[in-house]
C-alpha positions as CSV (number, residue, x, y, z in Angstrom):
1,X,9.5,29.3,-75.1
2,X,6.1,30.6,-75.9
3,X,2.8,28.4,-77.4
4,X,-0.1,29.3,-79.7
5,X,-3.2,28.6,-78.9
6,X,-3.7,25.3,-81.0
7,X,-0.1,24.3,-79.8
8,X,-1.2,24.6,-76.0
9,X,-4.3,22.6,-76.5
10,X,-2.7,19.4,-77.7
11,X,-0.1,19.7,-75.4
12,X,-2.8,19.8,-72.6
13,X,-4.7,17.1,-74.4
14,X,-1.8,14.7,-74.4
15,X,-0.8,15.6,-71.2
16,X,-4.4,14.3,-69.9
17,X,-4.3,11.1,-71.8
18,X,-0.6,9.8,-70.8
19,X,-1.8,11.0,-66.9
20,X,-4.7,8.4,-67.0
21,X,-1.8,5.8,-67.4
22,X,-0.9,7.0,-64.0
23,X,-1.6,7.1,-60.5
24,X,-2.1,10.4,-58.9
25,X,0.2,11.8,-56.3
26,X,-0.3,11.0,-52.5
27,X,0.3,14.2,-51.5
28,X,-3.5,15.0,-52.4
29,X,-4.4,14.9,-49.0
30,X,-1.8,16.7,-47.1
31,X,-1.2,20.5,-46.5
32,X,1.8,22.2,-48.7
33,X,4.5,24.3,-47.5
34,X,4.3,27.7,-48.2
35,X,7.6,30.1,-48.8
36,X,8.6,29.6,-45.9
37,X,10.9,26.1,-47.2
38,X,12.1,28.5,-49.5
39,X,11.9,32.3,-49.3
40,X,11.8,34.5,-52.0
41,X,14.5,37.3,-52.4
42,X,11.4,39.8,-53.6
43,X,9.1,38.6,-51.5
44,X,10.4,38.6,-47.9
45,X,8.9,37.4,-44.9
46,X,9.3,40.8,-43.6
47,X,8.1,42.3,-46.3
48,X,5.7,44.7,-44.5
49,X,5.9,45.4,-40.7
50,X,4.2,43.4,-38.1
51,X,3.8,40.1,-39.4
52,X,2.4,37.1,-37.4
53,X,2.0,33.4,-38.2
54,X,-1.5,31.9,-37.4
55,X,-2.2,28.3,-37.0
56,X,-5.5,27.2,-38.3
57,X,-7.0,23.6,-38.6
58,X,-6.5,24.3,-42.8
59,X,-2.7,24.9,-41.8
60,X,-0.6,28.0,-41.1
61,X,-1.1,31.3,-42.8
62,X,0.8,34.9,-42.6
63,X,-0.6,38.3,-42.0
64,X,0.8,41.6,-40.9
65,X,-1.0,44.6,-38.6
66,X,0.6,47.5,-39.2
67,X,-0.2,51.3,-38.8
68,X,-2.0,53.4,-36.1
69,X,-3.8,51.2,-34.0
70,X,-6.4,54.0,-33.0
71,X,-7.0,54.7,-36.5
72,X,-9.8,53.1,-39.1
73,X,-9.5,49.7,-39.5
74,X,-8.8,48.2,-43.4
75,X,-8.4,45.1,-44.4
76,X,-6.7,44.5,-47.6
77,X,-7.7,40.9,-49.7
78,X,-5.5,40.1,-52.8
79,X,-5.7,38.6,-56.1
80,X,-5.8,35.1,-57.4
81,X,-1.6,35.0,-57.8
82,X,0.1,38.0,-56.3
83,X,-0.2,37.4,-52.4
84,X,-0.3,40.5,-50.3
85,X,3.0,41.9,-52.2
86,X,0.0,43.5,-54.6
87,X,-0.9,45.8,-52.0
88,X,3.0,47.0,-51.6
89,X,1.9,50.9,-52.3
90,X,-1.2,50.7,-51.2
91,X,-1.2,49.0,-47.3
92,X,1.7,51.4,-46.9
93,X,0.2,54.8,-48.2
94,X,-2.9,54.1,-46.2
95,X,-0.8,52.9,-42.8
96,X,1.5,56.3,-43.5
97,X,-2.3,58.1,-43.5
98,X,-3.3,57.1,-40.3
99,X,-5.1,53.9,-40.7
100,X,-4.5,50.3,-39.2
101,X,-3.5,47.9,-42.0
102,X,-4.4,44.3,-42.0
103,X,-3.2,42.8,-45.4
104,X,-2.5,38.9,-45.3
105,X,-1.9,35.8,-48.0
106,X,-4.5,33.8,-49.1
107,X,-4.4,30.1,-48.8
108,X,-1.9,28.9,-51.0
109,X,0.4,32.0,-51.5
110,X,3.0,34.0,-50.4
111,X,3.4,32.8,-46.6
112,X,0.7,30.4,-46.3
113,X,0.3,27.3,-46.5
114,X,-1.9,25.1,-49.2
115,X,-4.3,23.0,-47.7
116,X,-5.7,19.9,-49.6
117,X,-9.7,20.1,-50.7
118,X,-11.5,22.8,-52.8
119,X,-10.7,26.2,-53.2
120,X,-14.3,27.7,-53.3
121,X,-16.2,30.4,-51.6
122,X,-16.2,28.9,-48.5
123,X,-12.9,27.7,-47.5
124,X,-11.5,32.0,-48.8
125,X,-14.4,33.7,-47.0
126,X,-13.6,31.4,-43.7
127,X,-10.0,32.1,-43.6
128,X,-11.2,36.0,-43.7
129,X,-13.5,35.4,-40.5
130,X,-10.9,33.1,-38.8
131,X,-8.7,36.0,-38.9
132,X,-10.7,38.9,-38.3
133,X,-11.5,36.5,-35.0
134,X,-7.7,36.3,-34.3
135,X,-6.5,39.7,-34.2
136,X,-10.1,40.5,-32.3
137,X,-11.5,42.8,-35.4
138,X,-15.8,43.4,-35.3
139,X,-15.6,46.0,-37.8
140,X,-13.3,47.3,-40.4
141,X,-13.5,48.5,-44.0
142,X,-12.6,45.8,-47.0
143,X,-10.7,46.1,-50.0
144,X,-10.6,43.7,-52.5
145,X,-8.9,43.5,-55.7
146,X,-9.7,40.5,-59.0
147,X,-10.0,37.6,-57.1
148,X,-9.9,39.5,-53.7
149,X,-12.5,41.6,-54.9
150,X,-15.3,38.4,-55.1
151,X,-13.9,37.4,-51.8
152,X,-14.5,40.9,-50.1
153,X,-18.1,40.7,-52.0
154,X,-19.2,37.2,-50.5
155,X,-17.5,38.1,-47.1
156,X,-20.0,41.8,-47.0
157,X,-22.8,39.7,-47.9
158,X,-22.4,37.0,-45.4
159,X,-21.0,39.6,-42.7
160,X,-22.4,43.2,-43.3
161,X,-22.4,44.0,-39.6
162,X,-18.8,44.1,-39.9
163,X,-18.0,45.7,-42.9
164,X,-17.9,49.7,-42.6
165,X,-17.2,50.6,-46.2
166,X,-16.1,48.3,-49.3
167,X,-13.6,48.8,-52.0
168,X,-13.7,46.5,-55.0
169,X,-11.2,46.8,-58.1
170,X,-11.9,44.7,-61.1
171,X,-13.9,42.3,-58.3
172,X,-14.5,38.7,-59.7
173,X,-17.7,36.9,-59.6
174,X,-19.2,38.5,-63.2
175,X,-17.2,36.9,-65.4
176,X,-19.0,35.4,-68.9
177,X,-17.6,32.1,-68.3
178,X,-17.8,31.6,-72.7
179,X,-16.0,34.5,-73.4
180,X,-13.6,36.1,-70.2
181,X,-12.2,32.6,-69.2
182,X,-8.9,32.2,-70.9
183,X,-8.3,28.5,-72.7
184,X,-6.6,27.0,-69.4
185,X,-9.7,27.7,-67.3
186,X,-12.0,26.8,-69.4
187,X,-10.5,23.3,-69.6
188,X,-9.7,23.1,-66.1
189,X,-13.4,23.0,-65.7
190,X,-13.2,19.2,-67.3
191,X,-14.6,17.5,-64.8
192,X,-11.5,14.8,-65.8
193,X,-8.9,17.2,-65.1
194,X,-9.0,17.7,-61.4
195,X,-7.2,14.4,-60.1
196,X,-4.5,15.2,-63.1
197,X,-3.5,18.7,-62.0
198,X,-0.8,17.5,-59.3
199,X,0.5,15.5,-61.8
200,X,4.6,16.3,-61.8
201,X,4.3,16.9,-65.5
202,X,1.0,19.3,-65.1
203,X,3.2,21.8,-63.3
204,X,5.1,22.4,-66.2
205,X,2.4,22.5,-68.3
206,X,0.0,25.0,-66.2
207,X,3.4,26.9,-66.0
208,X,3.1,27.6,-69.8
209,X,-0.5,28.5,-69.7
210,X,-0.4,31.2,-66.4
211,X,2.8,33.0,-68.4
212,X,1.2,33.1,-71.4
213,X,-1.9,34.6,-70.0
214,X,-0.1,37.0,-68.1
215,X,1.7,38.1,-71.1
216,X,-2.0,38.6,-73.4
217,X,-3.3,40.2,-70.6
218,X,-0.7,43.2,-69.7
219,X,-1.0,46.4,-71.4
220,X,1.5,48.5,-72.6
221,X,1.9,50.8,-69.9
222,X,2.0,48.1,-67.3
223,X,4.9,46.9,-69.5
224,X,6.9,49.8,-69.0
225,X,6.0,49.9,-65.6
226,X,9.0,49.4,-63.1
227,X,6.3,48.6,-59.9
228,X,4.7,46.0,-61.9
229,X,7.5,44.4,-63.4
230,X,8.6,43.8,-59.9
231,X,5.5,42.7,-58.7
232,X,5.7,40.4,-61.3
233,X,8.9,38.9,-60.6
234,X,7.9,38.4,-56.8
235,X,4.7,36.2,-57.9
236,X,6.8,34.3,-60.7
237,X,8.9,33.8,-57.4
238,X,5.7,31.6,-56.1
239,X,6.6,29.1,-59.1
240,X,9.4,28.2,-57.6
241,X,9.6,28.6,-54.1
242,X,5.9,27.6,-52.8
243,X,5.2,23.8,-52.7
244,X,1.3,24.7,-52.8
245,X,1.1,27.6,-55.3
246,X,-0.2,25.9,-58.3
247,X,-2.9,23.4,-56.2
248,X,-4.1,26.9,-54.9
249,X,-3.9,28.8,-59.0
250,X,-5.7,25.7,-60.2
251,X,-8.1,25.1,-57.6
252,X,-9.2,28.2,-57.2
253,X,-9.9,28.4,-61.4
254,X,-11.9,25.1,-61.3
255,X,-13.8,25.6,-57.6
256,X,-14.0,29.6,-57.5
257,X,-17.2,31.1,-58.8
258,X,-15.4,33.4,-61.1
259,X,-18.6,33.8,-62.9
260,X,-21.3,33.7,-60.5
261,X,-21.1,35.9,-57.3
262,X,-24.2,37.6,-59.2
263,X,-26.4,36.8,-56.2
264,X,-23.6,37.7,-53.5
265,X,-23.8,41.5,-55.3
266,X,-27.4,41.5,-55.9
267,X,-27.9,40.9,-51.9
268,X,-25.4,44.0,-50.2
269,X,-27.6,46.1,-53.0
270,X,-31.0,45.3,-51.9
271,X,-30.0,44.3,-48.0
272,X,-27.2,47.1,-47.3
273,X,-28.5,49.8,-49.4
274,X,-26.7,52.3,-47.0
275,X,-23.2,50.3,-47.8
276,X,-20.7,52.5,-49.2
277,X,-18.8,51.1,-51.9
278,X,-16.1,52.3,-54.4
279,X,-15.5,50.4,-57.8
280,X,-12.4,50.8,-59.1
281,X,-11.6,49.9,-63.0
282,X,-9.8,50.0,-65.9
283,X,-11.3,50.3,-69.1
284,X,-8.8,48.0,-70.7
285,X,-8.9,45.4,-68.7
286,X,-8.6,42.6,-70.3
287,X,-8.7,40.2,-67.3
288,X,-11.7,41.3,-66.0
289,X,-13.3,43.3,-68.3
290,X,-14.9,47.0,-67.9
291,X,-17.8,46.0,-69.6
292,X,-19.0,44.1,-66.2
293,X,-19.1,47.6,-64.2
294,X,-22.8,48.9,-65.6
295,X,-24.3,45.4,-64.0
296,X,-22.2,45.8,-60.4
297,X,-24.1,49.5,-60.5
298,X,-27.1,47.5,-61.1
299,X,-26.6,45.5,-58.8
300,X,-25.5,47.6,-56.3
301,X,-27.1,51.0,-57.1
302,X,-25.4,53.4,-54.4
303,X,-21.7,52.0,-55.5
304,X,-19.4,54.8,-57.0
305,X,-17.6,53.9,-60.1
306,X,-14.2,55.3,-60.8
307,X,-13.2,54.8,-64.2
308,X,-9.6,54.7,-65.5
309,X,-9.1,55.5,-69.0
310,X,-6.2,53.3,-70.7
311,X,-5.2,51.3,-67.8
312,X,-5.8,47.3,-67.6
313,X,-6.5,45.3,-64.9
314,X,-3.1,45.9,-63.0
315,X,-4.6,49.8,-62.7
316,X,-3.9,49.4,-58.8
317,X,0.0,49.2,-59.7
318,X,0.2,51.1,-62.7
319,X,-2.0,54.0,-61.7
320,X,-1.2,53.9,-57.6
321,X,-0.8,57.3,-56.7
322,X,-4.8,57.8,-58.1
323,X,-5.7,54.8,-56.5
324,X,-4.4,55.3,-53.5
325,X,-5.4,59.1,-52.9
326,X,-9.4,57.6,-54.3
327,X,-9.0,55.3,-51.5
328,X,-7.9,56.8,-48.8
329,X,-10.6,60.2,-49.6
330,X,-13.4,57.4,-50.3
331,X,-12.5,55.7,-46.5
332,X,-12.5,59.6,-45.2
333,X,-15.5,60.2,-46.0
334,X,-18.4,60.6,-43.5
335,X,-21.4,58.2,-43.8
């Protein structure tokens, strides 16, 4: 079943009226299970090599180390939905190159838990640095993609003495909050809406709107695209199988600063000016648009663009071999 625009609005409108009726759920407060209750057949626990649990005060997340452990360090920082699963190609062509991998789910997907409270700036850019403390990293090179990419931004910025070299696709954090935020996130903004979104019935609802944003936002060739439609049925998996997923989706589009990590960027451009970075972009994304690349160069004058003609923002699965090879040549490269 599929909505129009009008048709999702008054759903979500009477949704939010009924739920004042009622009290919110007690599990507010308390940490969600991740997939570990219940694992997904696309999106094993095993799913790359050298996976570790790590207990943290927030609760307990998954990462895996793989690759040559005397190589250059990466770590690897996903989107708002996929898990690590998005990095499939990637974390593999890079490990198979000679590199040490660290790719690991954010809070709230894939293997990790969901934690109660507010999924900002802080509480992503502290699992990062709880982590890089764990496996005993002080310097690596960051790749972030959408949502990953604002994380690896704010991380550099806070943490330049550890970051070698930095890799953002489609990064988050210059969004035009009137016209790139699709109608769910705009609403979820509603001050009102937060204490209704672990409403039983909400899941349904925010269901409806994540699919039919995902289907506006594909392009044709990640349609035909075998890697993506996989991908795509192991983070559908998350809808399902992960107790958290949705608290983590939801919170992350009310708390995240989707559209304001301007001053993050602004600082590794006037304080790192040496930084290397590589921006990686589709010029029909539709997600994040293209049209937010000229102001990251501004931003950050000595960054590299690498523009792909045609592809939208799932260019890192639909156009992986380029990706992959721009990466791995970009990380190479001698300061």
């Amino acid at each position: 079943m599929s909505f129009t625009r009008k048709q999702f609005l008054s759903i979500f409108i009477v949704g939010i009226l009924s739920a004042l009726f009622f009290r919110t759920d007690p599990f507010l407060k308390k940490t969600l299970p991740s997939l570990r209750v219940q694992p997904s057949d696309t999106y094993t626990l095993d799913f790359y090599p050298g996976g570790h649990f790590l207990e943290l005060p927030q609760g307990t997340m998954r990462y895996w180390l793989f690759g040559n452990p005397d190589g250059e360090r990466v770590i690897l920082v996903h989107g708002i939905s996929s898990g690590a699963v998005t990095y499939d190609k990637l974390a593999r062509h890079l490990a198979d190159n000679g590199y040490y991998v660290l790719v690991f789910d954010l809070w709230g997907r894939g293997y990790s838990d969901a934690p109660p409270g507010y999924y900002d700036e802080s509480l992503y850019t502290t699992q990062l640095v709880l982590l890089l403390q764990k496996v005993g990293w002080q310097r690596a090179n960051v790749v972030g993609v959408s949502l990953g990419g604002g994380i690896a931004t704010s991380f550099t910025a806070f943490y330049p003495e550890i970051v070698n070299k930095l890799v953002l696709i489609a990064p988050a954090g210059l969004m035009d909050p009137e016209t790139d935020l699709p109608l769910y996130g705009k609403l979820l903004k509603l001050s009102m809406v937060r204490s209704l979104t672990q409403q039983s019935w909400f899941k349904w609802v925010a269901h409806q709107g994540v699919a039919h944003f995902f289907k506006n936002s594909r392009t044709q060739e990640s349609k035909s695209s075998p890697d993506f439609n996989r991908l795509a049925t192991a983070v559908f998996s998350q809808f399902q199988g992960h107790s958290g997923f949705f608290r983590a989706f939801l919170g992350t589009v009310m708390d995240y600063p989707l559209d304001d990590l301007h001053e993050r960027y602004e600082r590794i451009g006037q304080q790192n000016p040496n930084l290397p970075v590589l921006v990686i972009w589709g010029d029909q994304d539709k997600t994040v648009p293209f049209r937010h690349a000229p102001r990251l160069q501004k931003y950050i004058p000595q960054s590299q663009l690498l523009r792909f003609d045609g592809a939208g923002h799932d260019v890192l699965i639909t156009r992986h071999e380029a990706v992959d090879q721009a990466i791995s040549e970009f990380l190479r490269e001698k300061k």
